[in-house]
FIKE-589660 format. One record per residue (C-alpha): x, y, z. Coordinates in steps of 0.25 Angstrom, whole numbers, plus 5000, padded with zeros to 4 digits. Each point is the difference from the previous one (the first is absolute). Layout:
FIKE-589660
+------+------+------+
:   c1 :   c2 :   c3 :
+------+------+------+
:    X :    Y :    Z :
...
+------+------+------+
END
This chain:
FIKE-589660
+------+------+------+
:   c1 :   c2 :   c3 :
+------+------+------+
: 4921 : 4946 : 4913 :
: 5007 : 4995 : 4987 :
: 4998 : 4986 : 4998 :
: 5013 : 4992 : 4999 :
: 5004 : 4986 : 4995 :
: 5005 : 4996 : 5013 :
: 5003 : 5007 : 5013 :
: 5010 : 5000 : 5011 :
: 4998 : 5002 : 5015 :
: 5010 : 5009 : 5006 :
: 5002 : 5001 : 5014 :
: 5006 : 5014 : 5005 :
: 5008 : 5000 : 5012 :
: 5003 : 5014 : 5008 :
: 5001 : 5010 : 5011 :
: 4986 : 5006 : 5006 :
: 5002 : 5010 : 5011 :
: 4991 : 5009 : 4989 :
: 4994 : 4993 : 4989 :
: 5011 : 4996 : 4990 :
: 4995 : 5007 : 4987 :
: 5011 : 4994 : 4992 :
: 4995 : 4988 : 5002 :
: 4985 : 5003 : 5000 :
: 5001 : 5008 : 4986 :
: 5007 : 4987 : 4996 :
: 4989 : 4990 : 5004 :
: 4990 : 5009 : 4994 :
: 5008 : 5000 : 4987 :
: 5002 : 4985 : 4999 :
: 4985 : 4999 : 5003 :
: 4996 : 5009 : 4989 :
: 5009 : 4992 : 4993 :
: 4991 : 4987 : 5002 :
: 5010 : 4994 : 5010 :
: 4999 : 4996 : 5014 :
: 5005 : 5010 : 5011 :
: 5005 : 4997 : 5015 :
: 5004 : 5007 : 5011 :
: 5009 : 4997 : 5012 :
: 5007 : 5010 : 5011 :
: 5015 : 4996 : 4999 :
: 5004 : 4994 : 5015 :
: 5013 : 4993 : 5003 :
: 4993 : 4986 : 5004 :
: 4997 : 4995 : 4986 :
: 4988 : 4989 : 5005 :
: 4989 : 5011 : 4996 :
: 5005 : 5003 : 4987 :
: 5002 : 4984 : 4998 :
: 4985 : 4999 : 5004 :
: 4998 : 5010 : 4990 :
: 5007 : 4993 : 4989 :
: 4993 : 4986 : 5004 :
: 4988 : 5007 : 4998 :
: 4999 : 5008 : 4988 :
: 5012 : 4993 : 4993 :
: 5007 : 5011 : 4992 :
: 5008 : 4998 : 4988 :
: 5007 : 5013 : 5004 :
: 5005 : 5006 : 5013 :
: 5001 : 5015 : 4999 :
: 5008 : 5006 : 5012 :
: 5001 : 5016 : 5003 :
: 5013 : 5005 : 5006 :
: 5000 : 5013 : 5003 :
: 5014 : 5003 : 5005 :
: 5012 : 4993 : 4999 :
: 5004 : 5000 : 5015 :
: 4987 : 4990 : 4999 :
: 5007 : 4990 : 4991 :
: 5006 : 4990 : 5010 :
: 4984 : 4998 : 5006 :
: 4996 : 4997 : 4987 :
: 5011 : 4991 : 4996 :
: 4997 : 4992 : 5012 :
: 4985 : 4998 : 4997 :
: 5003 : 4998 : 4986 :
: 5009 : 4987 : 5003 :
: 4990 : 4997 : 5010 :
: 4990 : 4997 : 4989 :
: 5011 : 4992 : 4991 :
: 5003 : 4992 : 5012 :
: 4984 : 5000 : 5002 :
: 5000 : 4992 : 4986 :
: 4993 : 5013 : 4994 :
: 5003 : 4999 : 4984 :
: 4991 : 5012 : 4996 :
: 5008 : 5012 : 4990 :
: 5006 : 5009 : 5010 :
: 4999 : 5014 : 4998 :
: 5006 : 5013 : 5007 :
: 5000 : 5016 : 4998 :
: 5001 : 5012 : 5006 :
: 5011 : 5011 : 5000 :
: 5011 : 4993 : 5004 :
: 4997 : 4987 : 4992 :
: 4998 : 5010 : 4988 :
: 5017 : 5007 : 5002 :
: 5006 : 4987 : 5003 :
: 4995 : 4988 : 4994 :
: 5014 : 4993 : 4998 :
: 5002 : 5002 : 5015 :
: 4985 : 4995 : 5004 :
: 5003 : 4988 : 4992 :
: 5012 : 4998 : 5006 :
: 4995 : 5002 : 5014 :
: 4986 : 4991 : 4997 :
: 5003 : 4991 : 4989 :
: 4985 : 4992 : 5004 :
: 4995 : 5011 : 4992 :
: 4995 : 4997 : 4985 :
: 4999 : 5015 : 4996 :
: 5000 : 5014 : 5003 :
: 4991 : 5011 : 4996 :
: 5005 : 5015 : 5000 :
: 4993 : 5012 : 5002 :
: 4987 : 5002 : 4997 :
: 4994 : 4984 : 4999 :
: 4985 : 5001 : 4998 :
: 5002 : 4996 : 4984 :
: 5012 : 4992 : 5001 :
: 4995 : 4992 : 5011 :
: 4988 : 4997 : 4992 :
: 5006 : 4996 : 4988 :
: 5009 : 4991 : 5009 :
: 4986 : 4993 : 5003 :
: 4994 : 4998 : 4987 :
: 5013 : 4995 : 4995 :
: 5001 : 4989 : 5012 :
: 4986 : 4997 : 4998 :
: 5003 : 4997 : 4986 :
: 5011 : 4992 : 5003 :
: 5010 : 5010 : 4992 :
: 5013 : 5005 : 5000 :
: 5003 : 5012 : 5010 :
: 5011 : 5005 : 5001 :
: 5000 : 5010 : 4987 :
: 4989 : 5008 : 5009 :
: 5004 : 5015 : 4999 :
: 5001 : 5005 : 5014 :
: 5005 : 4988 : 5006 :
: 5012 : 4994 : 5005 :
: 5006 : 4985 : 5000 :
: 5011 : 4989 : 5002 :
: 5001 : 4995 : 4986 :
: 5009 : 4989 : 4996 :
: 5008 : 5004 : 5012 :
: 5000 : 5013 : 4996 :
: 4994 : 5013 : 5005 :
: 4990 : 5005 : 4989 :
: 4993 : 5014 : 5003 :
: 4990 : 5003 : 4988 :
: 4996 : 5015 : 4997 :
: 4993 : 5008 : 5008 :
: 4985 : 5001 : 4999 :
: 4994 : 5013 : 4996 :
: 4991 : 5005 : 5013 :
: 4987 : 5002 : 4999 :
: 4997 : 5016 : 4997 :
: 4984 : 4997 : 5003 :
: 4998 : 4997 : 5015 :
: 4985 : 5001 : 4998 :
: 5001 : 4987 : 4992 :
: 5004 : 4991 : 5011 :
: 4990 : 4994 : 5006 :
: 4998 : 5004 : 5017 :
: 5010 : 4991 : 5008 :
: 4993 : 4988 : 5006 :
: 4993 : 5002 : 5014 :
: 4990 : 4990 : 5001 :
: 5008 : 4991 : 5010 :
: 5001 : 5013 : 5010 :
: 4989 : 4999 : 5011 :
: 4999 : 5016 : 5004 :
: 4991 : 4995 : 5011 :
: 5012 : 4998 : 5010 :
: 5001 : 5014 : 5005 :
: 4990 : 5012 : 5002 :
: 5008 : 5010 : 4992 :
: 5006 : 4991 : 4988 :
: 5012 : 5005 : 4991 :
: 5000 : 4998 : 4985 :
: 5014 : 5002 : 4992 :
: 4998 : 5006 : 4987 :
: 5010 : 5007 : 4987 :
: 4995 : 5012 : 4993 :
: 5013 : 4998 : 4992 :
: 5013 : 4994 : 4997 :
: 5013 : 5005 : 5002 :
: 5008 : 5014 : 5005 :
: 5005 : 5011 : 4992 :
: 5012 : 5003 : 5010 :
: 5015 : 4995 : 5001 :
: 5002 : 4996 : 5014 :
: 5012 : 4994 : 5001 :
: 4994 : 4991 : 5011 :
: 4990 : 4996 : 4992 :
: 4999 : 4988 : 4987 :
: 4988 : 5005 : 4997 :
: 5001 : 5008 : 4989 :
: 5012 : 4989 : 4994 :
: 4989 : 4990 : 5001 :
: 4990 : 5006 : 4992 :
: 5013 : 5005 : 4989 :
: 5002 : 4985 : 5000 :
: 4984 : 4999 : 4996 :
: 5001 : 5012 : 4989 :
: 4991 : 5006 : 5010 :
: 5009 : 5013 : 5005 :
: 4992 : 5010 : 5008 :
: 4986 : 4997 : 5006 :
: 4988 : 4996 : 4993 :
: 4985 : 5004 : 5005 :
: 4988 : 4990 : 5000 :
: 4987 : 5008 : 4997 :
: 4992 : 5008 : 5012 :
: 4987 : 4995 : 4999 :
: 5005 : 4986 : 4998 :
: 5008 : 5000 : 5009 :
: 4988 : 5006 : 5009 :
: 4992 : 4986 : 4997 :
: 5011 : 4993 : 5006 :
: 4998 : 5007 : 5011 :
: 4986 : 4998 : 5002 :
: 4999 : 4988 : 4997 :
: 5009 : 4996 : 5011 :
: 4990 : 5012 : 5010 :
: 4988 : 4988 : 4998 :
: 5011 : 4991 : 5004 :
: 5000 : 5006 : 5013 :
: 5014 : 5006 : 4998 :
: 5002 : 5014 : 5008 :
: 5013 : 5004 : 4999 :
: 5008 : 5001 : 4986 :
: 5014 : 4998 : 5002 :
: 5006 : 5007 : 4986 :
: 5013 : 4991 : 4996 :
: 5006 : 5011 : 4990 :
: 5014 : 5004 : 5002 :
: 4997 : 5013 : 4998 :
: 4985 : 5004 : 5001 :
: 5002 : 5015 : 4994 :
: 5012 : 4997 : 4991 :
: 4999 : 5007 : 4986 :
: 5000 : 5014 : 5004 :
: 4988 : 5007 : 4996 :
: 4993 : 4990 : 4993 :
: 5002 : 4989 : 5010 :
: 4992 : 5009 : 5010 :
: 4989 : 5002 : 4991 :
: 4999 : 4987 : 4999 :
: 5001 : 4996 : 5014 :
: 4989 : 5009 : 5000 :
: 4993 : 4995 : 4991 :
: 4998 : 4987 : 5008 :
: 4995 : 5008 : 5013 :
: 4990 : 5007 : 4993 :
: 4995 : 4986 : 4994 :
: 5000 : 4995 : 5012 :
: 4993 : 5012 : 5007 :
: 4989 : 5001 : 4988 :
: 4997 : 4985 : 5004 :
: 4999 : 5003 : 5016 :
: 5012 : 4990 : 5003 :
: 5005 : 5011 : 5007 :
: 4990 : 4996 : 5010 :
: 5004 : 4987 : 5003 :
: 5014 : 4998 : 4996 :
: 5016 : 5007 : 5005 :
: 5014 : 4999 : 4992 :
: 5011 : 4999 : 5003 :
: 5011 : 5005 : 4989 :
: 5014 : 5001 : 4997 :
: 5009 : 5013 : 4995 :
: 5012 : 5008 : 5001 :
: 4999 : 5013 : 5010 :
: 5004 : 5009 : 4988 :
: 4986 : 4996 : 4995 :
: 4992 : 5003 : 5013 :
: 4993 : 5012 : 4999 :
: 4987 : 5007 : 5005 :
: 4993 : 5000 : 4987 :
: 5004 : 4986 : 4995 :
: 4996 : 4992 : 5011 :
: 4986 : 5009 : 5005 :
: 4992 : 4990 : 4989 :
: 5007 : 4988 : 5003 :
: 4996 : 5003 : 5015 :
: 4986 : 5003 : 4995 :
: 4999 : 4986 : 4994 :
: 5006 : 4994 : 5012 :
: 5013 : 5001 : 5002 :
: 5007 : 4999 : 5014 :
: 5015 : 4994 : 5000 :
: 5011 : 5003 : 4991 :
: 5012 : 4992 : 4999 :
: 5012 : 5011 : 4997 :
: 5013 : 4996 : 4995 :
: 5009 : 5008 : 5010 :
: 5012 : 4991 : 4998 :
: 5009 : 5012 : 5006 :
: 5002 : 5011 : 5007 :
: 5015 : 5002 : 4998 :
: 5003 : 5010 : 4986 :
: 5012 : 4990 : 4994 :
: 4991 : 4987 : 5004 :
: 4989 : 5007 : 4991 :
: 5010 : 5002 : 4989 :
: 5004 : 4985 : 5001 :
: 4988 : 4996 : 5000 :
: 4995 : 5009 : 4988 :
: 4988 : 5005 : 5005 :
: 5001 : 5012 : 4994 :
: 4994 : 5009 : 5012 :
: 5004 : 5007 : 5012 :
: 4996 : 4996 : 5016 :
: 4992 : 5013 : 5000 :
: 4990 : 4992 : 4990 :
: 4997 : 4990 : 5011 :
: 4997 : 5009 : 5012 :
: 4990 : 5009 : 4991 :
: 4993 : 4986 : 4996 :
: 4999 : 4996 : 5015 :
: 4996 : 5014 : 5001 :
: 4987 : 4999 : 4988 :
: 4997 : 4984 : 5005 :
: 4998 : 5006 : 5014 :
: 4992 : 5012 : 4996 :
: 4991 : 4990 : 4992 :
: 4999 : 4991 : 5013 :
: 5006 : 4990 : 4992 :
: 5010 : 4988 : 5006 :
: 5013 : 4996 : 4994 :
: 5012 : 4991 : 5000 :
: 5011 : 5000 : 4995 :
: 5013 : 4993 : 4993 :
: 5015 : 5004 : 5006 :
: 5014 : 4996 : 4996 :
: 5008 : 5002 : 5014 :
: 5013 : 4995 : 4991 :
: 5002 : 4997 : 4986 :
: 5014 : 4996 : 4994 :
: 5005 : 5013 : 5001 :
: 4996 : 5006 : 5013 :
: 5009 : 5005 : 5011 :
: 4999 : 5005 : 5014 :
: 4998 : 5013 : 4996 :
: 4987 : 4996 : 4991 :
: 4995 : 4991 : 5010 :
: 5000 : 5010 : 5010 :
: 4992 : 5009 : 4990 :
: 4989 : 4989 : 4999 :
: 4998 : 4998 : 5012 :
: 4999 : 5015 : 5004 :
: 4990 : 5000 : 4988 :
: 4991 : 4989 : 5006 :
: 5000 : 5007 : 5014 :
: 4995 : 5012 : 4993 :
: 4993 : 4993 : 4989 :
: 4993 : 4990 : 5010 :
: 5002 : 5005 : 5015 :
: 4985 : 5003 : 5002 :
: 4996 : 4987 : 4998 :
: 4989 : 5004 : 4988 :
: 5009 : 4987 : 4993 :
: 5008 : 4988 : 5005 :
: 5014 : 5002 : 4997 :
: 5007 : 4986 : 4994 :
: 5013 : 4999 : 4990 :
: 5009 : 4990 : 4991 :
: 5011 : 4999 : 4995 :
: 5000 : 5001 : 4983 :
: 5002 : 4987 : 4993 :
: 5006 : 5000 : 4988 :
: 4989 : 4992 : 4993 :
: 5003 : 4995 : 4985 :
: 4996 : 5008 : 4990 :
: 5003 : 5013 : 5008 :
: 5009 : 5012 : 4996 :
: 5007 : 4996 : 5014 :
: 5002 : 4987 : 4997 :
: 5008 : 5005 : 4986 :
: 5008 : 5011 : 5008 :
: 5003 : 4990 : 5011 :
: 5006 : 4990 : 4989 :
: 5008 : 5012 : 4994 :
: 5006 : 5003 : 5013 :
: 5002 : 4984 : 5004 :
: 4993 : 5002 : 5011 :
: 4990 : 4990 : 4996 :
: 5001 : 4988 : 5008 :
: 4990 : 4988 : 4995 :
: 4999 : 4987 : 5006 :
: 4990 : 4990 : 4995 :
: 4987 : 5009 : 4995 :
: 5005 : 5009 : 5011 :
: 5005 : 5014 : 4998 :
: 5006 : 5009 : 5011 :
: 5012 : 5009 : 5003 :
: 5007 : 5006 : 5013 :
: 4999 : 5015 : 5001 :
: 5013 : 5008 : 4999 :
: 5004 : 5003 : 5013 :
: 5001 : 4986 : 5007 :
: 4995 : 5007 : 5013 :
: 4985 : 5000 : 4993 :
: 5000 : 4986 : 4997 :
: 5001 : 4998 : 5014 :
: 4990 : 5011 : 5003 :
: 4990 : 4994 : 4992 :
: 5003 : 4984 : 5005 :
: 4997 : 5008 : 5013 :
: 4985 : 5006 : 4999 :
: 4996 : 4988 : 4992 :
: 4999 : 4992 : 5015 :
: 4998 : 5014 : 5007 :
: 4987 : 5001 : 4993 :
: 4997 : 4987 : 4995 :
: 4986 : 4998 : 5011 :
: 4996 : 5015 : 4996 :
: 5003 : 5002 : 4983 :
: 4998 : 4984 : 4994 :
: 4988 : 4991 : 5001 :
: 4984 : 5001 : 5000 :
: 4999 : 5003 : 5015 :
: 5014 : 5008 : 5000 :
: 4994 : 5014 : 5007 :
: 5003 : 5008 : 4987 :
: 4990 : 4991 : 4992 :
: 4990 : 5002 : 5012 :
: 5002 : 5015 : 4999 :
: 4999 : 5000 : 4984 :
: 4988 : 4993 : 5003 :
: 4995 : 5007 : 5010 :
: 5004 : 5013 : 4992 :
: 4992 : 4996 : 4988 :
: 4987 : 4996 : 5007 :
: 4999 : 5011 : 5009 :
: 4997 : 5009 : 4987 :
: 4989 : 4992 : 4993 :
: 4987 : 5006 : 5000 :
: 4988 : 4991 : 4999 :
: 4986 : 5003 : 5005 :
: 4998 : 4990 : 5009 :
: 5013 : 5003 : 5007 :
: 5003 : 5014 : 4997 :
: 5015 : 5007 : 5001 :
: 5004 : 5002 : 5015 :
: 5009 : 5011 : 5003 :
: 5004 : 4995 : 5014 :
: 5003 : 4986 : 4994 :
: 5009 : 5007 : 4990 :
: 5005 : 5009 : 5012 :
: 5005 : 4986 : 5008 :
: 5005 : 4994 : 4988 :
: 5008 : 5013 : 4996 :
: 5005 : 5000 : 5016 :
: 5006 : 4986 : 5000 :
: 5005 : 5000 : 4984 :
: 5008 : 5014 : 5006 :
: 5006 : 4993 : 5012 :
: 5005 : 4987 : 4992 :
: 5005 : 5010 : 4988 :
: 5007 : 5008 : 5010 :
: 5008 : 4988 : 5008 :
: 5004 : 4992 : 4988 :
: 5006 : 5014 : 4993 :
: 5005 : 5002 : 5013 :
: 5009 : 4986 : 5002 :
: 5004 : 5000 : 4986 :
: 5006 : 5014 : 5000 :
: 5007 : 4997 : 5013 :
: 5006 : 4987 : 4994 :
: 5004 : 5006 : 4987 :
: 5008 : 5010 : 5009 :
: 5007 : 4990 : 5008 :
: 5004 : 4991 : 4987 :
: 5006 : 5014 : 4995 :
: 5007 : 5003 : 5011 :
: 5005 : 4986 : 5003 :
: 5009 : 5001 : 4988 :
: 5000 : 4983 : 5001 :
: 4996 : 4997 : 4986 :
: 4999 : 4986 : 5007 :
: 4991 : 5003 : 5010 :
: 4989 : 4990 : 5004 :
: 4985 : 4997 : 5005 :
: 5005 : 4995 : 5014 :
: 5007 : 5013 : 5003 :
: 4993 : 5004 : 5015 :
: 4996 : 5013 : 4995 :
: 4991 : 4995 : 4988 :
: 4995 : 4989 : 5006 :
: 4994 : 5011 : 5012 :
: 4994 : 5009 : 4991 :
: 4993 : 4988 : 4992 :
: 4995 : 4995 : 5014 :
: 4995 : 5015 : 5005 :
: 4993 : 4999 : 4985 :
: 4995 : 4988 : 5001 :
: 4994 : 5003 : 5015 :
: 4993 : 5012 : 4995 :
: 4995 : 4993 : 4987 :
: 4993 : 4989 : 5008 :
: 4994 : 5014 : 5009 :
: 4993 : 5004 : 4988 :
: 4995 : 4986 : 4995 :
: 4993 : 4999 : 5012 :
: 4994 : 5013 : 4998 :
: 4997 : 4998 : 4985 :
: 4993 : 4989 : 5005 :
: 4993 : 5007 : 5011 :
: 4994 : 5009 : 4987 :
: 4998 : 4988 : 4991 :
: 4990 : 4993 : 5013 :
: 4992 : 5013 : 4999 :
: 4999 : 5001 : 4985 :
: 4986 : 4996 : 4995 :
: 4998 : 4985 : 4996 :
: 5001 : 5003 : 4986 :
: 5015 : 5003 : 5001 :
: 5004 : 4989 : 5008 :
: 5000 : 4987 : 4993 :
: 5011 : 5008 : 4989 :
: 5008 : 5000 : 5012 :
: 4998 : 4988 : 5008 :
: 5001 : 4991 : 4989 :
: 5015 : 5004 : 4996 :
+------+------+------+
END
């Protein structure tokens, strides 16, 4: 630790479904820094994070949004603290504070400053100057209110050297809570590809950082086993693209399974990656699976050819069935990411992906969900949406209406027809991704169970098939109708979400049926959601 004059204690505020790396890398890197580092889970009643406040008393507030569609959440609790009589520097970053400062401000004008992209360096340097009691508003990286005036200061050059950040803070994690415990990790940063979904790749531009950069195997292997004899079994890889980099970023995925297999974590420990379906292949992931290996996220997003091309994947739908075709062989689990609409879908595509996901998904082998694209800022959507004035923005919020108004209405539709089955931790399509993922892992003391995965496989079809199945049939009727105004309440809609929603309830009471006879070990991820 490097000795400092004085020292700030900073109190980091976030979401944690899965351990928030962003804000655990930077802890550790305010800690390495000879400041004091805090955590706290983001919730909309402030008194915890006051109780917080009142008991490690920060000089800074550092808050982590992720998304904008979050904004208004964190307005509120941030006006909360102000009204609390909370004094403390307050701090926010993430992708969309990084695009938009002027609007952030704007929208939270509680806020003292804003860091943009990556914040490990520029965050610290904003706690040894507040310690010092020094000016910071010249801090490269960072955003301000100035005089009244919006001041951004250059970007900060991102660190090329994973391997010298120090490990993201865990000691406040008790991995006790569960028999099979999860652990987030990174074996890098950033994404080599151009989705025009995605900010990712603008994010790190914004950082001089373009392209994805590789933390080193065998440290990154410590990392690993240090969180093994904490009692962590499964690894759940937070890369946006495990595999990216072609050839060299196989080896190197490789690389860290065969350190993990020399050191026998292969025994104890399973992963869980993310990658495209382009990338699935036989002989890139039979290591992986070696070390442990036994869920991949894929980034479907379509099924449809012309959704494809707006969405720039740079691939064809055969690449997703041969890759559900390689991760069954492998006896691998998967899920997926779908775009059922995106700003320039018609009935005609729609059709296609939902004839896609019947053939994609009909067996059952994975639950079948879908959203509709947002046009997040920083996105090649976003720009082509501002070109065509298509782009409508209210507050921090950005949106736009689809260009048959029929769709518009399609959409305000499913989104109560399948509110109880698609949203929420106990929705059925969480239960099933749960459900889907456990099914597969392997350990020694409760070994893989093909009639388990058999069940699983049986009520994941049936729910794939009737959701498909009522969301085809209302596209048909909206296209038919011609009524560009047509409505929730019409009788016909309002039928097929009832016998949807009656055949939904069928099967949660069989997935529960299933989750009663599931060993103990599985239960309590289940019954504490």
């Amino acid at each position: 630790m490097l000795p400092v004059k004085n020292k700030s204690t900073v109190l980091l505020v976030g979401f944690e479904d899965q351990d928030n790396l962003g804000i655990r890398y930077l802890a550790s890197s305010l800690r390495e820094a000879g400041h004091s580092a805090f955590i706290v889970k983001f919730q909309d009643d402030p008194s915890p994070i006051i109780e917080s406040i009142e008991q490690h008393l920060p000089g800074i507030v550092g808050f982590s949004l992720i998304f904008q569609y979050y904004t208004e959440r964190f307005g509120m609790l941030i006006r909360a603290l102000r009204t609390a009589g909370v004094n403390a520097h307050f701090t926010i970053g993430g992708h969309y504070a990084s695009f938009e400062p002027a609007q952030l401000f704007e929208f939270i004008p509680e806020l003292d400053s804003i860091i943009r992209f990556e914040g490990e360096e520029t965050l610290v340097e904003l706690a040894d100057r507040i310690a010092c009691n020094e000016d910071w508003s010249d801090i490269r990286g960072m955003a301000c209110i100035d005089n009244g005036s919006l001041l951004i200061n250059a970007a900060r050059q991102g660190r090329k050297n994973l391997d010298e950040l120090p490990w993201p803070v865990r000691e406040d994690i008790d991995y006790s809570t569960e028999d099979f415990p999860t652990a987030s990790m990174i074996g890098g940063r950033g994404c080599p590809w151009v989705c025009s979904f995605c900010s990712i790749i603008t994010f790190y531009e914004g950082n001089g950082t373009r392209g994805r950069r590789l933390r080193s195997p065998a440290l990154i292997v410590d990392e690993v086993e240090y969180l093994r004899d904490r009692g962590v079994r499964i690894i759940l890889w937070q890369d946006d693209d495990f595999l990216a980099g072609g050839k060299a970023g196989v080896r190197w995925a490789h690389a860290v399974a065969e350190e993990c297999i020399r050191r026998g974590l292969n025994k104890d420990l399973r992963w869980k990656i993310s990658c495209r379906s382009d990338e699935v292949k036989a002989e890139s992931l039979a290591p992986l699976v070696e070390a442990g290996l036994t869920h991949v996220y894929l980034g479907v997003e379509a099924g449809d050819p012309e959704s494809l091309r707006h969405l720039n994947k740079v691939l064809q739908p055969e690449s997703h069935f041969l890759a559900a075709e390689v991760l069954k062989q492998l006896n691998l689990s998967f899920d997926f990411g779908f775009m059922l609409m995106e700003p320039w879908s018609t009935f005609d595509t729609i059709r296609n992906n939902l004839k896609f996901l019947e053939e994609f998904a009909g067996d059952g082998y994975a639950p079948a969900g879908y959203c509709r694209m947002l046009p997040y800022v920083g996105t090649g959507v976003e720009k082509k949406l501002l070109a065509e004035d298509r782009l409508e923005k209210k507050d921090c919020y950005a949106d736009y209406h689809f260009l048959d108004p029929r769709l518009d209405r399609f959409y305000e539709w499913q989104l109560g027809a399948f509110k109880h089955r698609n949203h929420g931790p106990n929705g059925t399509l969480n239960l099933l991704r749960l459900l889907n993922f456990e099914s597969h892992l392997d350990f020694a003391e409760r070994p893989f169970s093909s009639s388990f995965c058999n069940k699983v496989q049986a009520v994941t079809s049936l729910s794939n098939h009737f959701m498909l199945a009522t969301l085809s049939e209302a596209l048909a009727h909206f296209e038919e109708s011609g009524l560009s105004n047509k409505t929730v309440s019409d009788e016909y809609l309002l039928a097929l979400s009832s016998e949807h929603n009656r055949q939904d309830e069928h099967l949660r009471n069989d997935i529960l049926r299933i989750l009663a006879k599931m060993p103990v070990s599985y239960k309590r991820k289940f019954v504490v959601m």
